[in-house]
C-alpha positions in Angstrom: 140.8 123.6 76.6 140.1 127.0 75.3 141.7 128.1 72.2 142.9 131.4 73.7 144.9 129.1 76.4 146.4 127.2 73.9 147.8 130.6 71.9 148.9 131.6 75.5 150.8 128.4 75.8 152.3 128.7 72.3 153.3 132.5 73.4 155.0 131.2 76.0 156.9 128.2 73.9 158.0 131.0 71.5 158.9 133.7 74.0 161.1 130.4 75.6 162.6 129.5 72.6 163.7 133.3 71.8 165.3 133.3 75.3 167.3 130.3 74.8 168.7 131.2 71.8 170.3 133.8 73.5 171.5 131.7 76.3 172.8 128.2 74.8 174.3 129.5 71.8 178.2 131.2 72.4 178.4 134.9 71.7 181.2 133.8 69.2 178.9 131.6 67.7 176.2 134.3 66.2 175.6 134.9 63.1 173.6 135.0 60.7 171.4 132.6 61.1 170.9 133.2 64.8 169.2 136.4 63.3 167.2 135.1 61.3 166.0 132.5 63.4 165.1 135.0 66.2 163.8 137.5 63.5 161.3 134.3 62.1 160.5 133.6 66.1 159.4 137.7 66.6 157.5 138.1 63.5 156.0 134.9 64.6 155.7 136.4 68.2 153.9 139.6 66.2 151.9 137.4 64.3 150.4 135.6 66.9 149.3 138.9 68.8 147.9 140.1 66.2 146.1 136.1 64.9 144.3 136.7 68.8 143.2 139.7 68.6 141.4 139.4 65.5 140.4 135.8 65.2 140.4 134.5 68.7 139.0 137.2 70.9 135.9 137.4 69.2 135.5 133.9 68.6 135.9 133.7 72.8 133.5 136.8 73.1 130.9 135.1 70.8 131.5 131.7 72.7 130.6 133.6 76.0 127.6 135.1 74.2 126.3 131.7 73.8 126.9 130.6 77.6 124.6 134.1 78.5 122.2 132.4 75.6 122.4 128.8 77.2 121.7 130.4 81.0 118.5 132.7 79.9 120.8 135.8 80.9 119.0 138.3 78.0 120.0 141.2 79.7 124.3 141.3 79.2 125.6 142.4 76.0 128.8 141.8 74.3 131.4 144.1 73.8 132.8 145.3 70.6 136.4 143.9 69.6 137.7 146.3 66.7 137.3 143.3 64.4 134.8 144.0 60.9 133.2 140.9 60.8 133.0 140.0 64.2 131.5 143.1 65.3 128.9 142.6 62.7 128.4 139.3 64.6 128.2 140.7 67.8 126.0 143.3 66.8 123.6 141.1 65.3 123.6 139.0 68.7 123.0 141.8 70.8 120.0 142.8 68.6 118.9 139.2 69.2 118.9 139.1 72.5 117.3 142.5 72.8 114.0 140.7 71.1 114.6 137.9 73.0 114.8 139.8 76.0 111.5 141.8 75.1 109.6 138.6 74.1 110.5 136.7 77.3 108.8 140.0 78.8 105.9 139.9 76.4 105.5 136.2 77.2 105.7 136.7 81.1 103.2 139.6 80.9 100.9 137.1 78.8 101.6 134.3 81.4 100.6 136.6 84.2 97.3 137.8 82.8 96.1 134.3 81.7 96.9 133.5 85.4 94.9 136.5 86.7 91.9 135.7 83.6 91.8 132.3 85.1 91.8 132.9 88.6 88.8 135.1 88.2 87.4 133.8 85.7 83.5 132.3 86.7 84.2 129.1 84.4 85.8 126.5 86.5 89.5 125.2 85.2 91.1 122.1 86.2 94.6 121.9 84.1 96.1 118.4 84.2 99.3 116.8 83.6 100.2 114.2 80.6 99.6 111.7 82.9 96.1 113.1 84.2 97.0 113.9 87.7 95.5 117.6 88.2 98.0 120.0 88.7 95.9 123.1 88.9 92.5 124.5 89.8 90.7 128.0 90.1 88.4 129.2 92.4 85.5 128.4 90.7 86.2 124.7 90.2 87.0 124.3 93.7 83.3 126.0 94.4 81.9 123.9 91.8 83.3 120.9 92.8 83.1 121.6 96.7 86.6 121.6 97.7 87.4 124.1 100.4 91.4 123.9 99.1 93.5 123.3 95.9 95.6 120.8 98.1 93.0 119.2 98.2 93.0 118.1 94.7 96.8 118.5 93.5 98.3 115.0 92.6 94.6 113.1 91.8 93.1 112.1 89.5 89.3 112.9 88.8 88.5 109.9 89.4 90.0 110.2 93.1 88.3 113.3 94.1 84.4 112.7 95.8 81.1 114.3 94.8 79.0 114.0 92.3 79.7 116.5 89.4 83.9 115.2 90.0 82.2 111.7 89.3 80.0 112.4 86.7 83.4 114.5 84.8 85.7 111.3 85.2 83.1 109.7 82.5 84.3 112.7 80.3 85.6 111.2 76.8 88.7 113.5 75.5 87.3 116.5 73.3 83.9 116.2 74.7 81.3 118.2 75.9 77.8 117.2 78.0 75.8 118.8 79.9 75.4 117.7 83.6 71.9 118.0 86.0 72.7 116.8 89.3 70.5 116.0 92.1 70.0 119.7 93.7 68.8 120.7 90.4 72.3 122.5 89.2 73.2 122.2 86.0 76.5 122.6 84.6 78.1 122.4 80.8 81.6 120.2 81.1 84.4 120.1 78.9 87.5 117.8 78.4 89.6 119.7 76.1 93.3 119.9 75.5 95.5 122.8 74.5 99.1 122.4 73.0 102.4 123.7 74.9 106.2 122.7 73.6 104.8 120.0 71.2 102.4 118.1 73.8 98.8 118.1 74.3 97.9 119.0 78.2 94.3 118.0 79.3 92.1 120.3 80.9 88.3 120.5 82.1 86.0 122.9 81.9 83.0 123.8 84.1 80.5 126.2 83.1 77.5 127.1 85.6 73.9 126.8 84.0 71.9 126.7 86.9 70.6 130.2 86.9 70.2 130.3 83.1 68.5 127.0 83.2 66.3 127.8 86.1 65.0 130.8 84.2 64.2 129.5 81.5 62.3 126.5 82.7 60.4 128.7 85.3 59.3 131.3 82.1 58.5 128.2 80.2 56.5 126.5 82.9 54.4 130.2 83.7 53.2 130.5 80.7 51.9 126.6 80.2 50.5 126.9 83.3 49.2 130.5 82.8 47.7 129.4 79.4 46.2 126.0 81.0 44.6 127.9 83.6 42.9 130.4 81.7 41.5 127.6 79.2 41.0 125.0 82.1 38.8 127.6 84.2 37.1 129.3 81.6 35.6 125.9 80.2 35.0 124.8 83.6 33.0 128.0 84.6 30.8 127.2 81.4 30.4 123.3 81.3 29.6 123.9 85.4 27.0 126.9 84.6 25.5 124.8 82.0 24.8 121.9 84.6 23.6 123.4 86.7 21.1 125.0 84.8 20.6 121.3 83.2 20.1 120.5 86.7 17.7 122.8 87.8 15.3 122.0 85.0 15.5 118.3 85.9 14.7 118.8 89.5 10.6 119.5 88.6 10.6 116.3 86.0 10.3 112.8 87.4 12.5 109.7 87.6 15.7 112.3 86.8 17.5 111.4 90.0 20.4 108.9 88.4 20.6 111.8 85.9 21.2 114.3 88.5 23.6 112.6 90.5 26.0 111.9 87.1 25.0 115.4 86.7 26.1 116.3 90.3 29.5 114.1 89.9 30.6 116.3 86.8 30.3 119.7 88.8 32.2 118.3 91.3 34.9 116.8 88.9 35.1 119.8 87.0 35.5 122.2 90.2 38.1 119.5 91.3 40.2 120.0 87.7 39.8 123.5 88.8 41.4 123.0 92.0 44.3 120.9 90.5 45.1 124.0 87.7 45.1 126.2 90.5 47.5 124.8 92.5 49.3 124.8 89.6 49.4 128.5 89.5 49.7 128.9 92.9 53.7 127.7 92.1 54.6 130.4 90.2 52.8 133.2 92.4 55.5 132.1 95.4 55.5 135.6 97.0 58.7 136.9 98.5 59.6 135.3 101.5 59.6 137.7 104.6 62.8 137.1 106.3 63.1 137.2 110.2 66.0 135.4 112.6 64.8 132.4 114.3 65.7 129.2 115.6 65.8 126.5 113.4 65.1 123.4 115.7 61.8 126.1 117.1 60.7 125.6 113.9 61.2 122.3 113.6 59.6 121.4 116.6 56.9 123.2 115.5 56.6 121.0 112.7 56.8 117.5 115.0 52.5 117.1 115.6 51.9 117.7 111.9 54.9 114.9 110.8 53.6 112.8 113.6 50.1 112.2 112.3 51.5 111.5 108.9 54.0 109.0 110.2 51.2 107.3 112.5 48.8 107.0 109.3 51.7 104.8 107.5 53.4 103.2 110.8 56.6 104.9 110.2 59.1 105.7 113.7 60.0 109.5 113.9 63.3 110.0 115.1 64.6 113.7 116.0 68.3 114.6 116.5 68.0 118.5 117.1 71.3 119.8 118.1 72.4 121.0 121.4 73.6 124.2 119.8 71.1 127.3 118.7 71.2 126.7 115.3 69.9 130.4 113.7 68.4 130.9 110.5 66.5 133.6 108.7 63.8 132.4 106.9 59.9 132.7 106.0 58.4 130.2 108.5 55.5 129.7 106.9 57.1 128.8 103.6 59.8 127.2 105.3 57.4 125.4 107.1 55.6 124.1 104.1 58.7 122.7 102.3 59.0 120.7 105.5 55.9 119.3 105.6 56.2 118.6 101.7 59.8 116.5 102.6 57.7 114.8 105.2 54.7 113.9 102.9 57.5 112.8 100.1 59.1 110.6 102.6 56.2 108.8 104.3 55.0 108.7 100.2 58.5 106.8 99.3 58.9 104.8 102.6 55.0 103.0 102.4 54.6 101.3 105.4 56.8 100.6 108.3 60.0 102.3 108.0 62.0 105.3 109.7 62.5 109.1 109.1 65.1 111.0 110.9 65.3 114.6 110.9 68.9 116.4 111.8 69.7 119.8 112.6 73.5 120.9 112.8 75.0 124.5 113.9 78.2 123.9 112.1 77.8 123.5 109.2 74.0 125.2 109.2 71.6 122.6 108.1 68.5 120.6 108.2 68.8 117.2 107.6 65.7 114.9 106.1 66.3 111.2 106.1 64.1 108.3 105.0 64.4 104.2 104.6 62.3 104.5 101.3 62.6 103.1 98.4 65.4 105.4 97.0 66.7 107.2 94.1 68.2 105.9 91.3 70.8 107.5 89.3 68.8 107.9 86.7 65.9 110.0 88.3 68.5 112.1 90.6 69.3 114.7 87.7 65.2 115.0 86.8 63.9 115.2 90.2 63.7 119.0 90.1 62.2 119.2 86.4 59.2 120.7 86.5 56.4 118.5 86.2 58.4 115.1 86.5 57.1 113.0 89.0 58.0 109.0 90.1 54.3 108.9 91.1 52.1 107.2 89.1 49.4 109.6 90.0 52.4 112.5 90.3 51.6 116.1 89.3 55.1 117.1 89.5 54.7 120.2 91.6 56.0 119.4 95.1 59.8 119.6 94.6 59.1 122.2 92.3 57.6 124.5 95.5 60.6 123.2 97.5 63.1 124.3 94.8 61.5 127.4 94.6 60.9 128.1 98.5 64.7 127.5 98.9 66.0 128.9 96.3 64.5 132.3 97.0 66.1 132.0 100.3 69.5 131.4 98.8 70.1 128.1 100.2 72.0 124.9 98.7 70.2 121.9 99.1 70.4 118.2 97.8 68.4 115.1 97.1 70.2 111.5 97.1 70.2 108.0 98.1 73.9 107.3 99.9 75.6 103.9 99.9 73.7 103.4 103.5 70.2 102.9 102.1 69.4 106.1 103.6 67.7 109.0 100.8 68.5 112.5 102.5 67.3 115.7 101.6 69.8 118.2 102.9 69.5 121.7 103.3 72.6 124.2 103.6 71.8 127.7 105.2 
């Protein structure tokens, strides 16, 4: 019970007794002592008025300042009560929830731009709870991590969510950082970190995109090797080839010098074939443009079919074709775009041997070409290197072919993919 109900009750009592003296006891009977009793009962009547006001009603006001503390109501104030000390009290309270008032403000300001930093921010976030369920996600993550909604991924754990960079971040140790190639040559920098709120340590992730950086880099690396090979390669080989032939030409009027001619013969050609291969080096990095025009993607397909079917009769291989029914439109340059088929194709029939199957796919929704082969495969391993340039699985490999392809699609802004699925089946998919 409150203490200003119990001096209520006690007014009452007193005001009851006062009364009754006036009833019970016979006018004859007064005296002296009546007086003083009811004098002692009004002073104490006085008293306790007086007791309230300056020791109970601001101990009640500064007991409903700490309810409005308790509820998170910063905005009331209390009122003065005409009592020194407890107006000091008071007004040291209201000053104190003034600040608190104007740091819950700060605070929620704060709150609401790390939300909007966040949300726009081009590094993925995935917050989790303590237990390691996610609980949030940006924009980013969900592009990163190829998941069309945050419902998506509310409630899981990484390890619940499918595709390979959310696989390859479930392997994340706490406080660590790696850096992460996947199979359709993106590369991404992934953090596990933590960050400390009301004494506990909340995991997060981190996903920063390298690709483009990456890409650069290797492609200004990789120009000037090749541009500096070239140069040297072609230069010696106009020389060494000059010189034999003029070797050659003296040994033509001198007898028994045929063997020597022939050997002599074999090194032009070699040397105009090391040409050749440093060429077609530099012919990667002088990929022109591609000349964009609207067309139909299984047109071009079809276009492809007698060119795939002479490489798949050479190694016994079955062509299957599942164009679909749709008009699938794409703009592209066909005769790049024709080349990086024909490059899948050779990479296929390559992989596969002898006797085997490719199937090539075509969808209008999602837009995409589909290459699929019954090779060998792709392990794990190789996925993440398969678009480093000059990395090749070939033991004769020159490491160029997927580096064409990477650059043919890249420079038409599609999203493409290299992988061997739980079926058996390697497909190289391409996203328009």
């Amino acid at each position: 019970m409150k203490l200003k109900y119990l001096f209520l009750i006690l007014a009452v009592l007193l005001v009851v007794a006062w009364g009754l003296m006036f009833l019970i006891l016979p006018v004859k009977e007064v005296g002296w002592k009546f007086y003083l009793v009811e004098g002692v009962i009004t002073v104490s009547l006085i008293y306790l008025v007086y007791f309230y006001q300056k020791v109970v009603k601001p101990l009640d006001s500064i007991a409903n300042g700490m309810d409005l503390l308790r509820e998170q109501d910063f905005s009331s104030r209390l009122s003065p009560v005409n009592q020194c000390e407890a107006d000091r009290i008071i007004q040291v309270f209201n000053r104190m929830m003034t600040q608190l008032k104007e740091e819950r403000l700060r605070l929620r300001e704060q709150n609401h731009f790390l939300d909007l930093l966040i949300s726009v921010s081009p590094m993925g976030v995935i917050i989790l709870t303590l237990d390691g369920k996610i609980s949030m996600a940006n924009k980013a993550a969900l592009q990163f991590l190829e998941i069309p909604s945050e419902d998506d991924l509310l409630g899981k754990d990484m390890e619940e969510v499918e595709g390979t960079l959310a696989e390859e971040m479930s392997r994340l140790s706490k406080d660590t950082s790696e850096t992460i190639r996947l199979s359709d040559s993106r590369v991404y920098r992934c953090s596990r970190l933590s960050f400390v709120d009301r004494g506990f340590a909340h995991p997060f992730y981190l996903i920063e995109s390298l690709t483009s950086e990456v890409m650069k880099a290797e492609k200004k690396a990789y120009e000037k090797v090749i541009r500096m090979i070239a140069h040297e390669v072609n230069n010696s080989v106009a020389g060494i080839t000059s010189t034999l032939d003029t070797v050659s030409g003296a040994l033509e009027v001198m007898e028994d010098t045929d063997d020597i001619r022939e050997v002599m013969k074999v090194c032009v050609e070699r040397s105009y074939s090391m040409s050749r291969f440093i060429t077609r080096f530099a012919d990667v990095v002088k990929i022109p443009e591609p000349q964009l025009e609207e067309v139909n993607l299984n047109d071009r397909v079809e276009a492809c079919k007698r060119f795939m079917e002479n490489i798949c009769q050479e190694h016994d291989i079955t062509l299957h074709m599942e164009l679909c029914e749709e008009t699938p439109m794409v703009k592209i340059d066909t005769s790049l775009f024709e080349q990086v088929i024909i490059n899948i194709i050779k990479n296929s029939a390559e992989s596969i041997g002898v006797k085997g199957s490719i199937i090539i796919r075509t969808s209008a929704s999602p837009l995409m070409l589909e290459i699929g082969d019954t090779g060998k495969g792709i392990s794990k391993e190789v996925e993440s290197k398969l678009f480093s340039p000059f990395f090749s699985t070939k033991p004769n490999g020159q490491g160029i072919g997927l580096i064409f392809i990477r650059e043919v699609l890249m420079k038409h802004g599609c999203t493409f993919s290299l992988r061997t699925y739980g079926d058996g089946i390697t497909r190289f998919k391409i996203q328009f």
